[in-house]
Each structure stands twice: as structure tokens, then as C-alpha cells.
C-alpha positions as CSV (number, residue, x, y, z in Angstrom):
1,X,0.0,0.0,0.0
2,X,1.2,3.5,-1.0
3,X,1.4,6.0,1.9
4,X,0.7,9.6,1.1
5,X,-1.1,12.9,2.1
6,X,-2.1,15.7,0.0
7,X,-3.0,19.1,-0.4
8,X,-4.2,22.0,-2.9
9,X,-2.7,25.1,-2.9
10,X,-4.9,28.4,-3.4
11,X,-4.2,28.1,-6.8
12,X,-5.4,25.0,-7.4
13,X,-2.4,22.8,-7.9
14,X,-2.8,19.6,-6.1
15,X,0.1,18.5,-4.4
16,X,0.6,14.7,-3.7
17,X,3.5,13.3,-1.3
18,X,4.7,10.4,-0.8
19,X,7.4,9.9,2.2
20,X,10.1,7.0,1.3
21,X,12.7,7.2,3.7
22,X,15.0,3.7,2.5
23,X,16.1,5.5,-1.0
24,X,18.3,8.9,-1.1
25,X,16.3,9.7,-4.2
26,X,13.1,11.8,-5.1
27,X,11.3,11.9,-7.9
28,X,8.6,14.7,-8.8
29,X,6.2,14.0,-11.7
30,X,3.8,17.0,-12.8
31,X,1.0,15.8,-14.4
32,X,-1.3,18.4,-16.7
33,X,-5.1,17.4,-17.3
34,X,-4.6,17.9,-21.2
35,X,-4.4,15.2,-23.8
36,X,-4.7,14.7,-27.6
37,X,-8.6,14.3,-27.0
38,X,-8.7,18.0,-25.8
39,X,-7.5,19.1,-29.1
40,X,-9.3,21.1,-31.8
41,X,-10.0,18.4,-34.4
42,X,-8.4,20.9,-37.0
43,X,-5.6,21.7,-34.9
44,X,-4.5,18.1,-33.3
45,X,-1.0,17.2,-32.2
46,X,-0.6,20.4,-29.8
47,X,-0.6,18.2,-26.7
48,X,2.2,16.0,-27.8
49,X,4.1,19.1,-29.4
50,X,4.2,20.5,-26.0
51,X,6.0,17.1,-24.2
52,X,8.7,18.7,-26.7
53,X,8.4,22.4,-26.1
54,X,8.7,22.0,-22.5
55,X,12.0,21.1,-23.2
56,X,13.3,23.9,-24.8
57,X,13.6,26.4,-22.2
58,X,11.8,29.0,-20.0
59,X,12.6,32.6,-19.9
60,X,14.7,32.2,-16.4
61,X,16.7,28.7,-17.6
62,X,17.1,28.4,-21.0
63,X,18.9,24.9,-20.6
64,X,16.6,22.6,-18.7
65,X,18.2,19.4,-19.1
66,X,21.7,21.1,-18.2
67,X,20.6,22.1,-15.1
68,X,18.9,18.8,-13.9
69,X,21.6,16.9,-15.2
70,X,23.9,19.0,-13.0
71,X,21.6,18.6,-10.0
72,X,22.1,15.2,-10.7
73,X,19.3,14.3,-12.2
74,X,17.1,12.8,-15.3
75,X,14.2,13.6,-16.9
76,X,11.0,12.4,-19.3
77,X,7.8,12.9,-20.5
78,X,4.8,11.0,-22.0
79,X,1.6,11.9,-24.1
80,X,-1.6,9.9,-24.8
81,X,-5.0,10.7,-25.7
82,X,-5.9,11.7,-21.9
83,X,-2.7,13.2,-20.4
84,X,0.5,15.1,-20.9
85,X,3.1,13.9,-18.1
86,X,6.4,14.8,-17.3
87,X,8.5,13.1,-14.5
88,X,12.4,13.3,-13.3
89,X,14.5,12.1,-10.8
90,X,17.3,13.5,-8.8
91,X,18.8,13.3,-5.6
92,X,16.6,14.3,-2.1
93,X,19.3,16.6,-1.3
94,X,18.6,18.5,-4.6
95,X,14.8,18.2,-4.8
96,X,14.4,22.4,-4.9
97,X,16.0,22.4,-8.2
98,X,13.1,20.4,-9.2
99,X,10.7,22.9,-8.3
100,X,12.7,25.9,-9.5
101,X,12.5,23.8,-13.0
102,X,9.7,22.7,-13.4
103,X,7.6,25.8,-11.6
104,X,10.0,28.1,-14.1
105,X,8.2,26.4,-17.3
106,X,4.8,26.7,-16.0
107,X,4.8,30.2,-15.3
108,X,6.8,31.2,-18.1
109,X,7.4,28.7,-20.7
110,X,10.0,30.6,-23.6
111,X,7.7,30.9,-26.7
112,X,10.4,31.9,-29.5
113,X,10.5,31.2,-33.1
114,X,13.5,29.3,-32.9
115,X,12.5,26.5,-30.7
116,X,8.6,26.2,-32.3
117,X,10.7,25.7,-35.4
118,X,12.7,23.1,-33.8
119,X,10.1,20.7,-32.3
120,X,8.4,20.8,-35.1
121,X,10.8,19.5,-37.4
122,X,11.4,17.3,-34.3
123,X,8.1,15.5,-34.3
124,X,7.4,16.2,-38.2
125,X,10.1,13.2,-38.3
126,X,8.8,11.3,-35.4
127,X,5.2,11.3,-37.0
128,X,7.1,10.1,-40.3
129,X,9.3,7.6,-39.0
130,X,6.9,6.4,-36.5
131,X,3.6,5.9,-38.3
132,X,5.1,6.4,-42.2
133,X,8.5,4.9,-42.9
134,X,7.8,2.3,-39.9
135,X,6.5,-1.1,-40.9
136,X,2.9,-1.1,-39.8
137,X,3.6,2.1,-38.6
138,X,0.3,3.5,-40.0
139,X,-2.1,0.8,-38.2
140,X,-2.3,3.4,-35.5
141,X,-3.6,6.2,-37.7
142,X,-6.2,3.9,-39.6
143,X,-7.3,1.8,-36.8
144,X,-8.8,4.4,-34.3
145,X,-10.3,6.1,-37.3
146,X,-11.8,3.0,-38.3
147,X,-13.6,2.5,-34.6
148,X,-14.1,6.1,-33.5
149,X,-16.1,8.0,-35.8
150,X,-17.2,11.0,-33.4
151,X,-14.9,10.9,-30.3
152,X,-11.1,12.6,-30.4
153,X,-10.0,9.3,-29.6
154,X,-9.8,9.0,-33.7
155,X,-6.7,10.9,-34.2
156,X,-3.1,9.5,-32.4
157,X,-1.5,11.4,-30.0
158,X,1.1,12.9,-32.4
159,X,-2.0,14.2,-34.6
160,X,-4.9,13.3,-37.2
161,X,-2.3,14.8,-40.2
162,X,1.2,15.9,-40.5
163,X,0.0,19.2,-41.6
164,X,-1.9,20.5,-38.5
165,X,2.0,20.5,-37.2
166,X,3.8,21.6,-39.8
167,X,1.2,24.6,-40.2
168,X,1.4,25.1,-36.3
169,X,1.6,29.1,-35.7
170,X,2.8,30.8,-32.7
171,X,-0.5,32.7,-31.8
172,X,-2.1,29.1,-31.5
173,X,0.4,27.4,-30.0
174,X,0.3,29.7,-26.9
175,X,-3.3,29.9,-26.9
176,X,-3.1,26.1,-26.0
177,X,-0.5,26.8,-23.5
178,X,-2.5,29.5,-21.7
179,X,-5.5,27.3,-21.9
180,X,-4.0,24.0,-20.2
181,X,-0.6,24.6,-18.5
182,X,-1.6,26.5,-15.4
183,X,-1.6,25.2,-11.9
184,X,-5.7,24.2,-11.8
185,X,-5.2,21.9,-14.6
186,X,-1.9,20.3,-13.2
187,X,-0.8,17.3,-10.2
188,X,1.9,17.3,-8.3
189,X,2.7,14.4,-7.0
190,X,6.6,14.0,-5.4
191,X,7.9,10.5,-4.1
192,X,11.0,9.8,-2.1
193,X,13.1,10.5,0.6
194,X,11.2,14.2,1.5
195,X,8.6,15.7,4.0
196,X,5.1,16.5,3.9
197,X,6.3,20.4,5.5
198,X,9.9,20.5,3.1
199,X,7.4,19.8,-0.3
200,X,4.7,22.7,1.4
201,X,7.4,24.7,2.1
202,X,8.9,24.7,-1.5
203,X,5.5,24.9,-2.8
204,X,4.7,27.8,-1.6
205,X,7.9,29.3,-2.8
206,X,7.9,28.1,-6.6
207,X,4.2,27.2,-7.3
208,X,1.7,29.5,-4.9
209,X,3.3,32.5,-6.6
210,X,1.8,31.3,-10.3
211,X,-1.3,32.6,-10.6
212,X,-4.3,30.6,-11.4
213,X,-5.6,29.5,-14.9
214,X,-8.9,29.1,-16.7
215,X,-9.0,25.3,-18.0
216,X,-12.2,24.9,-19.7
217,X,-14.7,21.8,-18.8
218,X,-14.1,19.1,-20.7
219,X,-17.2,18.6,-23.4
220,X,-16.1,15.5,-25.2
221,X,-18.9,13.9,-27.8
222,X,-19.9,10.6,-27.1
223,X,-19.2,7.9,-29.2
224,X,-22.7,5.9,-30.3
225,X,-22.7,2.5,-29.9
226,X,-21.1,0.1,-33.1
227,X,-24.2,-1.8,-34.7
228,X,-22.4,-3.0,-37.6
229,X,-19.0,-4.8,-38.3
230,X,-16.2,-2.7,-40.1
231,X,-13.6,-3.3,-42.0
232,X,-10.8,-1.8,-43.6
233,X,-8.0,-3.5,-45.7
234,X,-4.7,-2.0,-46.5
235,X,-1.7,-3.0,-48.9
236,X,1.6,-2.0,-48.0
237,X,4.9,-3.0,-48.5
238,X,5.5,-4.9,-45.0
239,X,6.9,-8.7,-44.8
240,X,3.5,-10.5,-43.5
241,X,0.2,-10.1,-43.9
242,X,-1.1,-9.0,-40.5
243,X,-4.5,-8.5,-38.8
244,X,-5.9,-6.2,-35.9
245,X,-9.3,-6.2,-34.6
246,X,-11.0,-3.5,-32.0
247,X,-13.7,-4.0,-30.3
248,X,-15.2,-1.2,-27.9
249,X,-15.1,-1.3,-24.1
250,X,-15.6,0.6,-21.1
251,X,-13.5,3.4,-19.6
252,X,-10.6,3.3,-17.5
253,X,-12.4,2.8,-13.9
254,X,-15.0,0.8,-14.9
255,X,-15.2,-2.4,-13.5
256,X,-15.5,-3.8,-16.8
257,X,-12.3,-2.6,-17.6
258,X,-10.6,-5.0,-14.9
259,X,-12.2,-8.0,-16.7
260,X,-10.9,-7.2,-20.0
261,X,-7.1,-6.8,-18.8
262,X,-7.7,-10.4,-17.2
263,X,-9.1,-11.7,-20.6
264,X,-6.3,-10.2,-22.5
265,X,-3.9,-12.2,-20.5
266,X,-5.8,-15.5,-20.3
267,X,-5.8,-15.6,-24.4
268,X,-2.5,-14.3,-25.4
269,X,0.1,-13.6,-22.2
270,X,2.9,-16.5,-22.1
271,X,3.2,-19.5,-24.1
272,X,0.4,-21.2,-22.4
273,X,-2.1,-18.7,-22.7
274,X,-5.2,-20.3,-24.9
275,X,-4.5,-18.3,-28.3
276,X,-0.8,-18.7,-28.1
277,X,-1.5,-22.3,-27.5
278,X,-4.2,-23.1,-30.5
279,X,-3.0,-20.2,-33.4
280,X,0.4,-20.1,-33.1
281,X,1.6,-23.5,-31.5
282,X,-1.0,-26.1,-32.4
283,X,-2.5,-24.9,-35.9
284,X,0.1,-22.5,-36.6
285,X,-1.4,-19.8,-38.4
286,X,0.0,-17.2,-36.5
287,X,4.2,-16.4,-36.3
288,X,2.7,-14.0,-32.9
289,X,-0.4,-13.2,-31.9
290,X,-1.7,-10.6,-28.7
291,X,-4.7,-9.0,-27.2
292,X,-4.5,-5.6,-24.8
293,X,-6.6,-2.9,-23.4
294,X,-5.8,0.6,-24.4
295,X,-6.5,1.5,-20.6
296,X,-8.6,4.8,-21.9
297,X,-9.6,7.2,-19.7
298,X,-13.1,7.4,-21.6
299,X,-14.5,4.4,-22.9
300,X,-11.6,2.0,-25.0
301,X,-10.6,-0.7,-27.3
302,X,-10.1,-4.3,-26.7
303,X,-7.5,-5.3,-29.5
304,X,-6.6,-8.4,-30.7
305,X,-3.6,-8.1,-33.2
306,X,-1.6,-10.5,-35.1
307,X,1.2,-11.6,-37.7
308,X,0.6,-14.3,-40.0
309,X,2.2,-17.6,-40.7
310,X,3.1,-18.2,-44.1
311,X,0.7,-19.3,-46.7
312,X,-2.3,-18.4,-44.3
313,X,-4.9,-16.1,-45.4
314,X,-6.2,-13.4,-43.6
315,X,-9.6,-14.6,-44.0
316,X,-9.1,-18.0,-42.5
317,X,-6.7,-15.7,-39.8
318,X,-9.7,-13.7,-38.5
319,X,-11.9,-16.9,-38.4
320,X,-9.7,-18.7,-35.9
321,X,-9.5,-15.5,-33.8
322,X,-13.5,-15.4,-34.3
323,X,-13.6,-19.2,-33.1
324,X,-11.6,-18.8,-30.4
325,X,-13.4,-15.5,-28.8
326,X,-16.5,-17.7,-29.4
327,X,-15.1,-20.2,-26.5
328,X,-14.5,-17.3,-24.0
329,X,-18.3,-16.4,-24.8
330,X,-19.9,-19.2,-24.6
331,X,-18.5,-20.8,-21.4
332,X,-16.8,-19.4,-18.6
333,X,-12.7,-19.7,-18.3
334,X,-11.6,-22.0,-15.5
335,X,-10.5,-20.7,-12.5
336,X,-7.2,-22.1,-12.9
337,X,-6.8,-19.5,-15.9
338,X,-8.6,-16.9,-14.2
339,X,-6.1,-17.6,-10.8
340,X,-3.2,-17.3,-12.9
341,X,-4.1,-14.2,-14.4
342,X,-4.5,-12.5,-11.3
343,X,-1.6,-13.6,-9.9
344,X,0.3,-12.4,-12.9
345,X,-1.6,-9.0,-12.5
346,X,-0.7,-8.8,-8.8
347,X,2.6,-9.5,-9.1
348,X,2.7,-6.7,-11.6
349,X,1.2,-4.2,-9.5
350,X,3.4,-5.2,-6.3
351,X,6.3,-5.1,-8.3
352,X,5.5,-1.3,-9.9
353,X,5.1,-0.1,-6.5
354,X,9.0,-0.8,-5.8
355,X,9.9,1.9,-7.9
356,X,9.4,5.7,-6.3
357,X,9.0,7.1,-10.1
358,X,6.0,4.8,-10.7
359,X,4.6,5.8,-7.4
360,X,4.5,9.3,-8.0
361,X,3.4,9.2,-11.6
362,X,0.9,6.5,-10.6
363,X,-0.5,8.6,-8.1
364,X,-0.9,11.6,-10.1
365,X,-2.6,9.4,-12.6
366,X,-5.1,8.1,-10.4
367,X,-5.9,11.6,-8.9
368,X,-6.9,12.5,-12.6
369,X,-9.0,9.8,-12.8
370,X,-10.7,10.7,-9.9
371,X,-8.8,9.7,-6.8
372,X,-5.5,8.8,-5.6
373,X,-6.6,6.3,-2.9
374,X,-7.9,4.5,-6.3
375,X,-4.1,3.0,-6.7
376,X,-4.5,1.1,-3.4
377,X,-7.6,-0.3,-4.7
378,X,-6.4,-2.0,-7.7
379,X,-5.2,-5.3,-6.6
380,X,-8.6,-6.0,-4.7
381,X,-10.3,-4.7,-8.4
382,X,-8.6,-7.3,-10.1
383,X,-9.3,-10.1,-8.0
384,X,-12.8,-9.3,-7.2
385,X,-13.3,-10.2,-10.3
386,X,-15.2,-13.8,-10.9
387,X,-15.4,-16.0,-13.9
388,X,-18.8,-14.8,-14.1
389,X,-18.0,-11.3,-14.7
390,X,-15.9,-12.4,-16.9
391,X,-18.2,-14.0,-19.0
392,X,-21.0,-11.1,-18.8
393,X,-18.1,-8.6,-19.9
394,X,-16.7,-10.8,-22.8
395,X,-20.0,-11.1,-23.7
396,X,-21.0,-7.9,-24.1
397,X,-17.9,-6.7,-25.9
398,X,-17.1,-9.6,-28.3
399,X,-19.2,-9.2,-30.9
400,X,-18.7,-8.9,-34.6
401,X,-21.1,-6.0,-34.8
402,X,-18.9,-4.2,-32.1
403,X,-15.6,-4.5,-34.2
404,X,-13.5,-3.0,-36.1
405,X,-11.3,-5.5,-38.3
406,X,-8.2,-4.1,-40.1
407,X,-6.6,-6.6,-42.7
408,X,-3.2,-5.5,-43.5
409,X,-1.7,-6.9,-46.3
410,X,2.0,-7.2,-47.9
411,X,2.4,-6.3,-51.1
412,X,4.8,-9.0,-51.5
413,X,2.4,-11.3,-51.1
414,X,-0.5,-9.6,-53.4
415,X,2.0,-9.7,-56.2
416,X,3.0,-13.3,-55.8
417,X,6.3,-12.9,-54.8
């Protein structure tokens, strides 16, 4: 169990500590409540351009990874749909550097020409050699489109086009900043070998002093219910023909989610999970084969992807998968599988907790989703679940008329050779 206490400064950042006394580390993770979802549809990839223009300097330290690296310290950031995240680590002794950084590039984050030009180039070629120039690469640009068709979760992270980022202009680019990146849209959380009063003290030095922003509410659209089965295929100029199928489930912290992480390890995690075992061992018309969650904040994906064997056809590939779903919904897994499953889940958990990095992040995530007691809560989630559940979930998800198939085909293989 994660120990911790909180508090919200006046304006509004919320401030998460956890005290870890056996490591001479800290970590601090600031967490914004912005992700590519919050995005103007005509103006995506600003949220994931930011995780690179917070990099490039404030007005008071135009060198930020200098600094921490002198401090003693490392740094990172994520983006995803739902959140932009930034995290480092550094010796306890040196934790106020920390908060002169990253309180520095809240306040006054150093808009110039120079560096907008910079990161864009920088993630014009991620975006190409990521989803373009990278085998399969553009799965993830044509699946969510495929399954979304009124929710932001249609567009990656990176953005719906290459243009909206290349076309980026400086008046719009702070616009977003002012809108998001202020202290009632952000988390705090800080882990380590610190105080509850030294982490109040130096918030009220670096962070009280930025005054508050205006975030707006969140009006996402709601994506209607699938009635109908879709399908897209592709021909590209990969080795195998491959295959990907989405099928929508619930958010994030519904309970339903916690079944569907179980089922995606029961069918495809370790070589004796039941897919692993029947496509790729037994009939052997899969080279690899998986199934995940997307772990959404709003409601997800249940994916089941795969690379085929030689001389198998996609059509007789998504049939198997199709048969083998069929099992899960029409009798319940045995509790041998669903016991192993947990206890590969649990062991998971207990070991992410041995890291003060994933504590603090995973703290500041859960407060976003709602609470930060929530991380505490997740073991008991997992096993609470019952073969039963599991059944009622699977049931409910799989279902042709709730997917989205993607066949992906080689080119090689079109042409015969």
C-alpha cells in the first residue's frame, strides 16, 4: 500500500506526497489534465508538441536538461489521448532544483520562433518515421479512425495529419499553453526521501506565486454505440500479412475494464495462454499473436492483433480469432486461468510499487482519474473479479457487430512474390 497525504494550494495545484525514507532519491512528476482528446479536431497534435516544447527552455533557464543533469538528475515525459506527463528524478538533497524547473516552465514557458521551429521538425520526423517509414507504422492512424467516428480518440497522439503541425503558428500554439498549462489543470505528485512540511514549504515558494488559470470543462462527444461490423484493408509493403481487430469497451475505472485486462492475459500472455496455445503453437497460423486494453480514460478498445504464418490467409486468420473468442463467450474460463491471471496481475502491481517514479506518476494518474486512494484499490479490483464477470463482460464486448477489423496486407504477397 502507498502511503501519502495531499493538499491543494490556493491556486489550485494539487500537491501529492509520498514519504520513502530507505532511498536517497526523489522523484517529482507534474501531471497536466490535457491530452490529444482536448485538441481542436483541425488543430491536433498540440498536446504531444508541448512534451517537446517544454524542453526547450523558460525565460529564467534556457537549458533545462543542463541544469537537472547538473543537479544530478534525469528527466521524461509522455503523451496519450488523456494526459500530458512529465516526470524526473534526482537526488533528495537536490529536490528544490526540481521545483525551480519545473515551476519556471509553468509560469513562463519561452515561446520563441527558434524552438517552435525546432520541435516541429522534431516531431514532423517522429510522425514520419513512427507511423510512415515504420513497418505497420500506420495501423495506428487507420485503426482508431476506423472505430471512432465522433470521439477525439480518432486521431493519435502525435495528430490526425502531418499538416496540422507543420502549419502550427505561434499565436495558437500559446493559446493552448495558456489554456491548459496552469496550476488548476496540473498534479503534483513527489515520491521519495522528503517531508510533507519540506514539499509545502517549497510549494509555496515556486508554485503559490503562479497565478491561477482558466481550463475549460471538458465537453467530449460521445461515441454511439457500433451496430455494424467494419472493416478496412490496407496494402503495404511490410513482410506479412497481418491482422488487428477493435472491439469497444468501457472506460478506465469501470469495472469492466478490470475483466478485460484479465481476458487479454488468459488468451495471449505467455506460451500457455489459450491463443498462443491453439494459433500459433498447435495450428500455426499465427508467427505472434496478442490482445490488450488501451487503458482509456473514456471508454476503450479491446484489441486483438496479429502476424501471420506463411501461406495463411487473412480470411481463414480472422476466423480462428473469431472461433476462439467464441469459446470465451460461450463458457466461462476455468479458475485455474482466471487464478493465474490475477496472480500475474498482482505480481505486476506489487512489483510497480517498488519503484518511487511509478509511485508518483501512478499517483498523479489516479488523482486525474478521480482519486489517488484509487491506486491502493487496484489489486482487490482485479481479483474481485469472478469467472462470471468475466463472461458477462466478454459477452458484451465480443461481438462482430462491435468491431472494427483491419486486414493488413503485404504487397509482396499480393503480387506473388
Amino acid at each position: 500500500m502507498i502511503q501519502f497525504e495531499r493538499f491543494t494550494l490556493a491556486n489550485g495545484l494539487k500537491v501529492i506526497v509520498h514519504r520513502d525514507t530507505s532511498t536517497p532519491m526523489a522523484c517529482v512528476n507534474v501531471l497536466y489534465n490535457v491530452g490529444a482528446r482536448d485538441e481542436d479536431p483541425e488543430r491536433t497534435g498540440f498536446a504531444h508538441l508541448f512534451e517537446h516544447l517544454m524542453f526547450g527552455g523558460s525565460i529564467n533557464i534556457p537549458d533545462f536538461d543542463n541544469v537537472l543533469q547538473q543537479a544530478g538528475g534525469e528527466n521524461n515525459a509522455f503523451t496519450n489521448n488523456d494526459i500530458t506527463n512529465y516526470y524526473l528524478s534526482l537526488p533528495a538533497s537536490n529536490i528544490e532544483v526540481a521545483f525551480w524547473l519545473e515551476s519556471d516552465r509553468m509560469l513562463s514557458l519561452a515561446f520563441s520562433d527558434k524552438s517552435l521551429e525546432v520541435q516541429r521538425s522534431v516531431v514532423i520526423e517522429e510522425y514520419k518515421q513512427s507511423y510512415l517509414n515504420q513497418p505497420y507504422g500506420d495501423v495506428w492512424l487507420e485503426l482508431p479512425k476506423l472505430a471512432y467516428k465522433v470521439h477525439p480518440y480518432l486521431w493519435p497522439t502525435i495528430g490526425k495529419e502531418i499538416d496540422h503541425i507543420k502549419h502550427a503558428v505561434m499565436g495558437d500554439v500559446r493559446a493552448f499553453f495558456q489554456k491548459f498549462y496552469c496550476p488548476n489543470n496540473a498534479i503534483l505528485a513527489v515520491s521519495g526521501n522528503v517531508t510533507v512540511e519540506q514539499v509545502k514549504a517549497l510549494c509555496e515558494k515556486w508554485f503559490a506565486p503562479i497565478p491561477p488559470g482558466n481550463p475549460p470543462m471538458r465537453k467530449l462527444p460521445v461515441e454511439p454505440k457500433q451496430t455494424q461490423a467494419r472493416k478496412l484493408e490496407l496494402e503495404r509493403d511490410v513482410p506479412v500479412d497481418a491482422i488487428y481487430k477493435a472491439y469497444h469497451m468501457g472506460a478506465r475505472m469501470d469495472q469492466s475494464f478490470y475483466a478485460m485486462e484479465l481476458l487479454a492475459d488468459i488468451l495471449t500472455d505467455g506460451n500457455a495462454s489459450r491463443m498462443y496455445v491453439e494459433l500459433v503453437k498447435n495450428k500455426k497460423l499465427f508467427s505472434e499473436i496478442g490482445a490488450f486494453t488501451l487503458e482509456s480514460f473514456d471508454p476503450g478498445l479491446f484489441i486483438i492483433s496479429g502476424k501471420l504464418s506463411e501461406g495463411v490467409t487473412l480470411e481463414v486468420a480472422d476466423e480462428a480469432i473469431q472461433e476462439e473468442l467464441k469459446k470465451i463467450v460461450l463458457a466461462q474460463v476455468k479458475k485455474e486461468e482466471m487464478e493465474k491471471a490475477k496472480n500475474k496481475t498482482e505480481s505486476s502491481l506489487i512489483f510497480s510499487e517498488m519503484s518511487i517514479l511509478n509511485k508518483a506518476m501512478n499517483l498523479a494518474i489516479f488523482e486525474v482519474l478521480g482519486n489517488a486512494e484509487d491506486v491502493n484499490k487496484e489489486t482487490e479490483r482485479f481479483t474481485k473479479v469472478t469467472e462470471v464477470d468475466l463472461l458477462v463482460e466478454a459477452s458484451r464486448v465480443i461481438n462482430e457487430n462491435n468491431c472494427s477489423t483491419l486486414y493488413y496486407r503485404s504487397k509482396s504477397k499480393v503480387n506473388g512474390n
